[in-house]
N, C-alpha and C positions, 0 to 999 in steps of 0.2 A: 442502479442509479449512481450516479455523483453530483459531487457540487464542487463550486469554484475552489481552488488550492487555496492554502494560507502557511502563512510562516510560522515556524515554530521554532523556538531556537534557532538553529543552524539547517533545521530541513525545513523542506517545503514540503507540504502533508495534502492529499488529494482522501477523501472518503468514500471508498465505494461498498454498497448494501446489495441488499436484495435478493441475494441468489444463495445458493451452495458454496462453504468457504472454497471446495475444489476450482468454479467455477469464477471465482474472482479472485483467486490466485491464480489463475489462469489468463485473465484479463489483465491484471499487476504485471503479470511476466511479460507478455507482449506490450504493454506499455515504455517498460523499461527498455526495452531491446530497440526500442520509437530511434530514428536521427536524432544529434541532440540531445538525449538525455546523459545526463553524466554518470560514469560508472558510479557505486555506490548505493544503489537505490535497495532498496527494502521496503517490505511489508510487514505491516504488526497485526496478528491474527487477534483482534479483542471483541469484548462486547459491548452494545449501547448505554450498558450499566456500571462502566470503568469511570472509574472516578476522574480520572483526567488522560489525557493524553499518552500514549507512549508504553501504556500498561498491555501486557500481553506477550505476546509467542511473535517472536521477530525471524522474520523468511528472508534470506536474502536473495534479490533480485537479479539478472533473468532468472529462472529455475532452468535446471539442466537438463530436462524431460529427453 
């Protein structure tokens, strides 16, 4: 699942659940690699229980598979 982007700071944060973290970094990866997206991108590996925002294991974006 996801829901609408939002701003945060300086990035734009999209949330995606529901699956295997393999399987939606996996998803992240091919998003970012999309037209349009600006180099830069990453994923923060967290849980629904992070107290805010930004906490967790940072993956940078496309992954090199």
């Amino acid at each position: 699942m996801h829901d609408d982007g939002e701003e945060y700071g300086e990035a734009y944060v999209f949330f995606i659940t529901g699956a295997a973290e393999e399987d939606l970094l996996a998803v992240a990866s091919r998003a970012a690699g999309l037209a349009g997206i600006p180099s830069g991108a990453f994923a923060m590996v967290t849980s629904e229980e992070a107290e805010e925002i930004g906490l967790g294991r940072r993956v940078e974006l496309p992954l090199g598979y």
